[in-house]
DRENDO-1510 file (C-alpha; in Angstrom, 1 decimal, always signed):
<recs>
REC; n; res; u; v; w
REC; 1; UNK; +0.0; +0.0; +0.0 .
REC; 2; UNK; +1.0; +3.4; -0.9 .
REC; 3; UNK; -0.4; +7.0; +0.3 .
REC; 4; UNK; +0.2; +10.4; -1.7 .
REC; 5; UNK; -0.7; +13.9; -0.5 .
REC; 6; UNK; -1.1; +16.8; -3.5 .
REC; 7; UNK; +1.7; +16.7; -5.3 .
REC; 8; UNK; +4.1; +14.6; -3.0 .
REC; 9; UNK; +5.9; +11.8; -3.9 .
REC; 10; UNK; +4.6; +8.4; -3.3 .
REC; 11; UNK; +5.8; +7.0; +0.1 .
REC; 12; UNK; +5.7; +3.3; +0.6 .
REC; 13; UNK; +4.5; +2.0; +3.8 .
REC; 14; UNK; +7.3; -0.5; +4.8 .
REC; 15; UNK; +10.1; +2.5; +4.3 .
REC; 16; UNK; +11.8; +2.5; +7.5 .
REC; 17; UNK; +10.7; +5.3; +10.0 .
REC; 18; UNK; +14.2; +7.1; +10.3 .
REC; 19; UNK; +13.8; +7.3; +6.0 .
REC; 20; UNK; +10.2; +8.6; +6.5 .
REC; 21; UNK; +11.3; +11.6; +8.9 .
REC; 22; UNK; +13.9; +11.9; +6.4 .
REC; 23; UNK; +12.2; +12.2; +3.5 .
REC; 24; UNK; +10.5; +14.8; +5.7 .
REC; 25; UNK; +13.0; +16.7; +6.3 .
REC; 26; UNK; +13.6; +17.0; +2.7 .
REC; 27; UNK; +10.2; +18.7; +2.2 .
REC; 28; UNK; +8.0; +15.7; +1.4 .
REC; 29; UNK; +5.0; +16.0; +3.1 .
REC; 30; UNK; +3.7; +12.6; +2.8 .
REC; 31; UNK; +6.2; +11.0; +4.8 .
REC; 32; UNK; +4.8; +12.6; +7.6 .
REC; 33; UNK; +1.8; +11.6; +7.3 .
REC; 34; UNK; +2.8; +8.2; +6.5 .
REC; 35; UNK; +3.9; +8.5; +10.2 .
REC; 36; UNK; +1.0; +9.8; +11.7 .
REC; 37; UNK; -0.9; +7.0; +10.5 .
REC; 38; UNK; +1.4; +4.5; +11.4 .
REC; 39; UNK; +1.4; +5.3; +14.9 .
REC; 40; UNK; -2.1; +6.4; +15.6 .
REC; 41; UNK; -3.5; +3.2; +17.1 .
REC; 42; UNK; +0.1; +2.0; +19.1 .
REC; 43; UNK; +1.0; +5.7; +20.3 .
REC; 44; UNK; -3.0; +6.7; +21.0 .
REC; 45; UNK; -3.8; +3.7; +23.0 .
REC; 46; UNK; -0.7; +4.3; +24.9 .
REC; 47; UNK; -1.9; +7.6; +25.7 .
REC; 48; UNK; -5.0; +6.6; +26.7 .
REC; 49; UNK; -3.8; +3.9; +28.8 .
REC; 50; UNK; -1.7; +6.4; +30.5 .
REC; 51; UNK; -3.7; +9.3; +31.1 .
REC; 52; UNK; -7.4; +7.4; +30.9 .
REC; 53; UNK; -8.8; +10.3; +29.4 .
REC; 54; UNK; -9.7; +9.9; +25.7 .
REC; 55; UNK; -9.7; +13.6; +25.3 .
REC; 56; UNK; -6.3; +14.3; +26.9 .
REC; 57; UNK; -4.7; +11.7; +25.0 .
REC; 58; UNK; -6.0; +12.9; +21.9 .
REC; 59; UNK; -4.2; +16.3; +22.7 .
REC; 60; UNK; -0.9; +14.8; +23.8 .
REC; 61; UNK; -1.4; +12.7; +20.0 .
REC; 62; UNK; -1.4; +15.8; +18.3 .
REC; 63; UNK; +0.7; +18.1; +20.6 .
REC; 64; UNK; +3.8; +14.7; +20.0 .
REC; 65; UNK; +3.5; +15.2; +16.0 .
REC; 66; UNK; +3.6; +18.8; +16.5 .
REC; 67; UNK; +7.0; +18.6; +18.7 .
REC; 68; UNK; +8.2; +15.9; +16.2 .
REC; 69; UNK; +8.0; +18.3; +13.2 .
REC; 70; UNK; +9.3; +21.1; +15.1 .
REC; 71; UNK; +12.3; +19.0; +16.1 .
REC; 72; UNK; +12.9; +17.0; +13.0 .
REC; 73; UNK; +16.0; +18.8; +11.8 .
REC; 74; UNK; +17.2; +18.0; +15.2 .
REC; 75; UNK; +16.9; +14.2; +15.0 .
REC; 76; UNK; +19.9; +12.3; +15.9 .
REC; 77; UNK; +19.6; +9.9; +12.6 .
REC; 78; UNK; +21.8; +7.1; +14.6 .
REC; 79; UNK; +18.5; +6.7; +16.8 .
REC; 80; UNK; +15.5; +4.9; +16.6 .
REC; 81; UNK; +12.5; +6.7; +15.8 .
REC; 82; UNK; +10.1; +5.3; +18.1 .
REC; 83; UNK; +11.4; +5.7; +21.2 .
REC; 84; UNK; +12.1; +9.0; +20.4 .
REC; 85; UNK; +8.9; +9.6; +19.7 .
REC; 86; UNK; +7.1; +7.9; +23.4 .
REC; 87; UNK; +9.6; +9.6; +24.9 .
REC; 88; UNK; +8.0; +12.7; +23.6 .
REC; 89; UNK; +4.6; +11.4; +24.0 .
REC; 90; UNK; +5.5; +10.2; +27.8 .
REC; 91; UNK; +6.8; +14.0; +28.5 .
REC; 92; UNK; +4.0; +15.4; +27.1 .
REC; 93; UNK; +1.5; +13.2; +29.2 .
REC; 94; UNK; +3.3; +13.7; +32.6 .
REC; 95; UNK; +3.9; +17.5; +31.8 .
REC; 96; UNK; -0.2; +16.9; +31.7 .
REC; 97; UNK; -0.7; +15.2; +35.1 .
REC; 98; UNK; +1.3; +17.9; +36.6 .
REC; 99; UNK; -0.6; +20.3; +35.1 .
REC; 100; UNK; -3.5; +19.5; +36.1 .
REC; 101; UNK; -2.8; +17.8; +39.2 .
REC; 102; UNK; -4.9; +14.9; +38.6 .
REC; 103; UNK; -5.3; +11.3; +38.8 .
REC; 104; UNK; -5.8; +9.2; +35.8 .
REC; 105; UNK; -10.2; +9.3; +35.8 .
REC; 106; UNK; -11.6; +7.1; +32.9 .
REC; 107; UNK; -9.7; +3.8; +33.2 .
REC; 108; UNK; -12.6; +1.7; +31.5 .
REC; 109; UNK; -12.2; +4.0; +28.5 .
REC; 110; UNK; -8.9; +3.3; +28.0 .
REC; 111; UNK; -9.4; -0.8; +27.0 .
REC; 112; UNK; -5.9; -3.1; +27.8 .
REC; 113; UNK; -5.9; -6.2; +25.3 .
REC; 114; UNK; -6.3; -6.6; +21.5 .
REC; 115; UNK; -7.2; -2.7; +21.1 .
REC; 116; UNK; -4.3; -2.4; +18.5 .
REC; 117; UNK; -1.9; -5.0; +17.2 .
REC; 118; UNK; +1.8; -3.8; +18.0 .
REC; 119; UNK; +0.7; -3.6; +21.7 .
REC; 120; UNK; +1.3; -7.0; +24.0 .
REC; 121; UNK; -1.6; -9.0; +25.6 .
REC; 122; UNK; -2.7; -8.2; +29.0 .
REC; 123; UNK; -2.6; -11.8; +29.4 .
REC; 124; UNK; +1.6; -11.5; +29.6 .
REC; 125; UNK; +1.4; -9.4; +32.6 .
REC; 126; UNK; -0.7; -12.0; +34.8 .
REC; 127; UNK; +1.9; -14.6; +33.9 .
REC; 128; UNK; +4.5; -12.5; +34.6 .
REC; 129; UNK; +2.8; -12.0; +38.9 .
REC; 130; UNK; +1.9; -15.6; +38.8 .
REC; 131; UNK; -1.6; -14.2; +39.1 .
REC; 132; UNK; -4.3; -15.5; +37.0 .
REC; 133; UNK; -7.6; -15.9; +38.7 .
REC; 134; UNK; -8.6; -18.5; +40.0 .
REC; 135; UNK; -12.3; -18.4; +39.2 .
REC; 136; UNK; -13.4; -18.5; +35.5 .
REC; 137; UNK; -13.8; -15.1; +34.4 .
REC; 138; UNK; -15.0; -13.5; +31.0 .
REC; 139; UNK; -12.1; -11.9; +29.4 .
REC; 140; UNK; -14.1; -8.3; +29.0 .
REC; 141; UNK; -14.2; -8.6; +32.4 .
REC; 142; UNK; -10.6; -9.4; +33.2 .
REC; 143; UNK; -9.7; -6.8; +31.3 .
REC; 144; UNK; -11.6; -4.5; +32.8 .
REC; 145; UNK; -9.9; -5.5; +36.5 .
REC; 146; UNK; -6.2; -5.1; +34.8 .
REC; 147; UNK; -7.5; -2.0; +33.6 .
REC; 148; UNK; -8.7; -0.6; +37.0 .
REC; 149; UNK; -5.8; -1.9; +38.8 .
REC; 150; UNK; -3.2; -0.6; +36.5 .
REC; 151; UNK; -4.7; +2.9; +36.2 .
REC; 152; UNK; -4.5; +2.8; +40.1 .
REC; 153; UNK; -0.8; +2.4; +40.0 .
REC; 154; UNK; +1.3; +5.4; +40.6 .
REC; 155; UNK; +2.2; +7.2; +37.2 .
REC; 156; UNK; +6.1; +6.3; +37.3 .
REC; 157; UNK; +5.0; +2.7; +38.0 .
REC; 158; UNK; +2.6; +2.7; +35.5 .
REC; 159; UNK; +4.0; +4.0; +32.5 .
REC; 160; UNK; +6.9; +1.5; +32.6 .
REC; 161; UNK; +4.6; -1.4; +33.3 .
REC; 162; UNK; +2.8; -0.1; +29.8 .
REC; 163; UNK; +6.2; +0.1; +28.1 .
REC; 164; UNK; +7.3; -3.1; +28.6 .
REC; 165; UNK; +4.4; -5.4; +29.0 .
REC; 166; UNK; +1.6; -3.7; +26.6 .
REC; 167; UNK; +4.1; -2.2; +23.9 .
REC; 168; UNK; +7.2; -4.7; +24.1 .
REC; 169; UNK; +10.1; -1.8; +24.6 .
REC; 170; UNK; +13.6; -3.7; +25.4 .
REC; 171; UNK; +14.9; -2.4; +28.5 .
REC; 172; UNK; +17.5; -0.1; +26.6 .
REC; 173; UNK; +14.7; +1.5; +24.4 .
REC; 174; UNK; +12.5; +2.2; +28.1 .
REC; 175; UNK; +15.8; +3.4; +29.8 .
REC; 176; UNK; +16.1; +6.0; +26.8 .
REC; 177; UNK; +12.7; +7.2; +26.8 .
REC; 178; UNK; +12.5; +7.5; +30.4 .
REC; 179; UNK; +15.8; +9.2; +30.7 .
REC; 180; UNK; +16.5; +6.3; +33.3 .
REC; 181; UNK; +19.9; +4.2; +33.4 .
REC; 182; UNK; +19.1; +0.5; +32.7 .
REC; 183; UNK; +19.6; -0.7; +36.3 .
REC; 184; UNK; +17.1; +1.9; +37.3 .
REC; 185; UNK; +14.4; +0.5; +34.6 .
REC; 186; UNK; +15.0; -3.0; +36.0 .
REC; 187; UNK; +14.3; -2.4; +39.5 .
REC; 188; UNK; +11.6; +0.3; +38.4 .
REC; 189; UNK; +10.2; -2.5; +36.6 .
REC; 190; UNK; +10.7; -5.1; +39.8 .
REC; 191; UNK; +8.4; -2.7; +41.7 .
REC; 192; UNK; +5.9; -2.0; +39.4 .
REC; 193; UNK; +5.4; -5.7; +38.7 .
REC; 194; UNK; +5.2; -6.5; +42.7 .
REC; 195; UNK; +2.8; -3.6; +43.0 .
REC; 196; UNK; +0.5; -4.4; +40.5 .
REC; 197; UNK; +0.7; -8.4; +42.1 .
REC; 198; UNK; -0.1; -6.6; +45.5 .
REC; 199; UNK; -3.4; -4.4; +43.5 .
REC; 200; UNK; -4.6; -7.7; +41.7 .
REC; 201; UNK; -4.6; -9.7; +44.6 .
REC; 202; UNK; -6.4; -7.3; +46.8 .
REC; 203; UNK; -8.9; -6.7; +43.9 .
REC; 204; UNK; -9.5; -9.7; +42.9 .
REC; 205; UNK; -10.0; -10.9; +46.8 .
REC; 206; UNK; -12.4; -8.3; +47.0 .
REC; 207; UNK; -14.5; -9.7; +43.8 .
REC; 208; UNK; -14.4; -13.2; +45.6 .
REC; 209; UNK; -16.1; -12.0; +48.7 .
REC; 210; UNK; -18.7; -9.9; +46.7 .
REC; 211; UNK; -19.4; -13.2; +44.9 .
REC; 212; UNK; -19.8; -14.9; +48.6 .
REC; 213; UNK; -21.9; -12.5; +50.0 .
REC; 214; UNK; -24.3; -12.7; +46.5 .
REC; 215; UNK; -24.6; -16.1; +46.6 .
REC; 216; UNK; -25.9; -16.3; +50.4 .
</recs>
């Protein structure tokens, strides 16, 4: 597949991303757009997960492309262009937090499974806590409980536990786009697994007893 805009050349769609932004650099348009589109389900849902606000991270989508076109004659063409561009993305949405000095307050809006392809299953983090419940449970509904129990994690935990287990970032590419050394992502990530196993369990102990009480 191929996408033009006016009087641009044609971009293909498997041209790497560092050829994209430099082809846009060079004044074609299209390339840009190219990677717009190519990130709008992977970078939005990350957003979303994030912030749990559709409307925020819709803002933070645009305000990233508008600081990557700003900055693309400063692009370090030896990097990669997607962590550059969630580390962007990850600024922007904790500059928003701060801002507003507010909790995350949507989390059922902002879904965690097969939402968008390039992002991991939710299913990899309960392996990962040895966690999965015990009872039969609809998978709406288990996502729904990962959902509300990441969203309640605190924001440093939770954006790394969203890098690595929902988007598949090696530990290098997190420790770039946190601005982090890698020991600090490893035992960043350490904590944020344990606390999320500490959140599940309590929720999920909590659902058992509603279940109890229900069924006397």
């Amino acid at each position: 597949m191929m996408t033009a805009l006016g009087s641009n050349p044609v971009v293909w769609d498997d041209q790497p991303d560092e050829q994209l932004l430099a082809e846009y650099r060079q004044g074609n348009r299209a390339s840009f757009a190219t990677l717009v589109s190519r990130y709008q389900r992977e970078l939005f849902h990350f957003l979303v997960r994030f912030l749990g606000d559709r409307a925020a991270a819709e803002d933070v989508f645009q305000e990233t492309f508008l600081q990557v076109h700003q900055s693309a004659e400063q692009f370090d063409p030896q990097r990669r262009f997607r962590p550059w561009l969630f580390t962007i993305a990850a600024n922007k949405a904790r500059d928003l937090l701060r801002s507003n000095a507010r909790r995350p307050t949507s989390p059922l809006q902002a879904s965690i499974g097969r939402g968008d392809d390039d992002s991991g299953e939710f299913i990899d983090l309960m392996q990962a806590v040895g966690e999965l419940p015990s009872e039969p449970m609809e998978r709406q509904e288990l996502q729904e409980l990962v959902q509300t129990t990441v969203m309640s994690m605190p924001d440093h935990l939770r954006e790394i536990l969203l890098l690595s287990y929902f988007h598949q970032f090696p530990y290098k590419q997190i420790g770039d786009i946190l601005d982090i050394p890698l020991g600090t992502v490893k035992s960043r990530l350490h904590a944020a697994v344990a606390h999320f196993a500490d959140r599940w369990k309590a929720v999920t102990e909590r659902k058992a007893k509603r279940a109890g009480t229900r069924s006397h």
